[in-house]
N, C-alpha and C positions, 0 to 999 in steps of 0.2 A: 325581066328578072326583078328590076326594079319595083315593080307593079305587084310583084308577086310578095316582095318585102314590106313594103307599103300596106298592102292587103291584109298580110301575117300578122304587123304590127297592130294596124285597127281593129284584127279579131283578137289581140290577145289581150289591148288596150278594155275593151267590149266586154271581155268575160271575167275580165279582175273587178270590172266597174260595178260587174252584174254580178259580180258572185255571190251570194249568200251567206248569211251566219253559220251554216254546216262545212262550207269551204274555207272560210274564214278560221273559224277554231278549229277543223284538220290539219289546217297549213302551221297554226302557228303549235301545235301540239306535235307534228312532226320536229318543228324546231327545237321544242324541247326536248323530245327524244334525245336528236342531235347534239345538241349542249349536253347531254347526262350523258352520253357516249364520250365525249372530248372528256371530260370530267374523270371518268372511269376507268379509262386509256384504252378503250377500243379501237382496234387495228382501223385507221382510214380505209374510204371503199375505193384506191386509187388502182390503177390496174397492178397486174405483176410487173415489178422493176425488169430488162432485162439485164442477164450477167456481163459485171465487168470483165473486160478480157483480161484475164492472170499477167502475172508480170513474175519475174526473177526477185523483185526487190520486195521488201519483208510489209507484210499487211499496214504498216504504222508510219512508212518510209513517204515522206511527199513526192517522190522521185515518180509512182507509181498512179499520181492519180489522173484521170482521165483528162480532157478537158472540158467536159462537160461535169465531171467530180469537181472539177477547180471552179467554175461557174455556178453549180449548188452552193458549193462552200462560201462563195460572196454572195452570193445571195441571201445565205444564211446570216453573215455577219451584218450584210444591210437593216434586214428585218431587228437584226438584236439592236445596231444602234440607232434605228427610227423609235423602237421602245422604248428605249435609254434617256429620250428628248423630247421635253411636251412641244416644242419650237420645231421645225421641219424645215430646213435652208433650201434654195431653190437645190442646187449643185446634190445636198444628197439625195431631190425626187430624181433630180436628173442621172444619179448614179443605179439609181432603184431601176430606172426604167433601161437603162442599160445592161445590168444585169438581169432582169427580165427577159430582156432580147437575147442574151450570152444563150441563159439555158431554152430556148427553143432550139430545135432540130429539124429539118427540113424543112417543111412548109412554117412560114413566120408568118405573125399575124403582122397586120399596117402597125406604123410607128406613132400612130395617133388611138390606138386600142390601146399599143404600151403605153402610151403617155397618162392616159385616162386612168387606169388601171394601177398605173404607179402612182398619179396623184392620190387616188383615193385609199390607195392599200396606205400610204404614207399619213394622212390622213386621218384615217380610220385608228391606226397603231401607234400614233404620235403619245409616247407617254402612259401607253396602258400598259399592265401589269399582264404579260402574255410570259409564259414558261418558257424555257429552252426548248422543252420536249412539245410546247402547245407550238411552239416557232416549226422544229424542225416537223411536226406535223403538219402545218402551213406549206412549207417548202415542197413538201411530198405533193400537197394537192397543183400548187403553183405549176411545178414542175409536169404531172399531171393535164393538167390543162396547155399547159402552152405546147405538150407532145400529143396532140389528143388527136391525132388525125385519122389514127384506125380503132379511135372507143364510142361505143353506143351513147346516145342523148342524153339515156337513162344514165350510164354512169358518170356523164359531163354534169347532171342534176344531181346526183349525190355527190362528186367533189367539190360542185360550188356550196353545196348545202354544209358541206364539211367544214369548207371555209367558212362559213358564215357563223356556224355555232362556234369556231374556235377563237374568231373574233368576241363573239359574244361572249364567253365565258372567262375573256382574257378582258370586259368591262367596256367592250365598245357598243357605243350607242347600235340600237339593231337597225335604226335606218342606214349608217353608215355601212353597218356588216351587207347590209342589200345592195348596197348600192356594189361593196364589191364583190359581192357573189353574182352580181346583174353582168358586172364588166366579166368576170371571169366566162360568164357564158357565152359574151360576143367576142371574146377571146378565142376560144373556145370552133363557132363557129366559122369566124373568119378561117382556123389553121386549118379547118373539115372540107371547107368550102374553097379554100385558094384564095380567098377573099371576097 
C-alpha cells in the first residue's frame, strides 16, 4: 500500500513537472473562476448538510444546539480570531487544531494532518481581511472535508478549490491558499481511506 502511495506520489510529482502551458493557464483560470464565485456569493459545492434533529426549544435558544452545531460555532470563532491577529500564539494553532478535530464525525483523520492543516490554515489567515460570510463559507468546506467519507474526489477537489479561492480573495498569498487546499485533500483522504 505503501508502494502504491509512493507510486501515486511520483506520477502526480511527474505530471505537474511536465505539464505544459495549456495545463498551466487552465488550472490557474479555473481558480479564477473560483475567486469570482466566492466574490459573487455563489452557493459552495459542499454536499447537502443533513437535517438537525428538531428540538422543543425555540430556533435562536443555545439550549438546542447540537454538538457538532457547538463545535461549528468554535470553529467559527477561531477562524474570526486568527483574522483579527497578524501574530498567531502557539495555544490558539493548538486550539484550531482541536476544534478541527471536535467537528470531524466518525472516521477522523491522524492528529498530525490536523496539526499540519491548523498550522497553515492559521497561517494562511493570520491578519487577512476574510468576511464573516467569506469565514462561515470556509467552515462549510472545513466541515465538509473533515466528514467527507461518503463524497466523490471530484467533490473533495472542488471543496478544496473553494477553500483556496476564498483564501485568496480574503488577500492570502495563493502559495499559502495551496498549501491549504493541498492539506485539506490529505484530510480529506485520510477520513476516505481510514487512514
Amino acid at each position: 500500500m505503501k508502494l502504491f502511495g509512493l507510486f501515486f506520489a511520483l506520477a502526480l510529482a511527474a505530471s505537474t513537472t511536465l505539464a505544459g502551458p495549456e495545463i498551466i493557464v487552465k488550472q490557474r483560470a479555473k481558480e479564477l473562476r473560483d475567486q469570482h464565485n466566492v466574490r459573487q456569493g455563489v452557493p459552495p459545492p459542499t454536499p447537502p448538510a443533513r437535517p438537525a434533529p428538531s428540538s422543543s426549544a425555540g430556533p435562536g435558544s443555545p439550549t438546542n444546539a447540537t454538538p457538532q452545531q457547538q463545535a461549528i460555532a468554535k470553529l467559527q470563532a477561531d477562524l474570526a480570531a486568527i483574522a483579527a491577529k497578524p501574530q498567531i500564539t502557539p495555544e490558539l494553532r493548538q486550539q484550531l487544531a482541536k476544534d478541527l478535530m471536535a467537528v470531524a464525525r466518525g472516521s477522523k483523520p491522524s492528529h498530525e494532518a490536523i496539526a499540519k492543516l491548523a498550522n497553515d490554515l492559521a497561517q494562511t489567515l493570520a491578519g487577512k481581511d476574510v468576511s464573516a460570510t467569506e469565514r462561515t463559507r470556509l467552515v462549510q468546506d472545513l466541515n465538509a472535508i473533515l466528514n467527507s467519507a461518503n463524497i466523490s474526489q471530484t467533490q473533495v477537489q472542488a471543496i478544496a478549490s473553494d477553500a483556496q479561492a476564498i483564501l485568496q480573495v480574503g488577500s492570502a498569498k495563493r502559495s499559502d491558499a495551496v498549501n491549504v487546499a493541498s492539506d485539506l485533500k490529505a484530510v480529506a483522504l485520510e477520513v476516505q481511506t481510514g487512514r
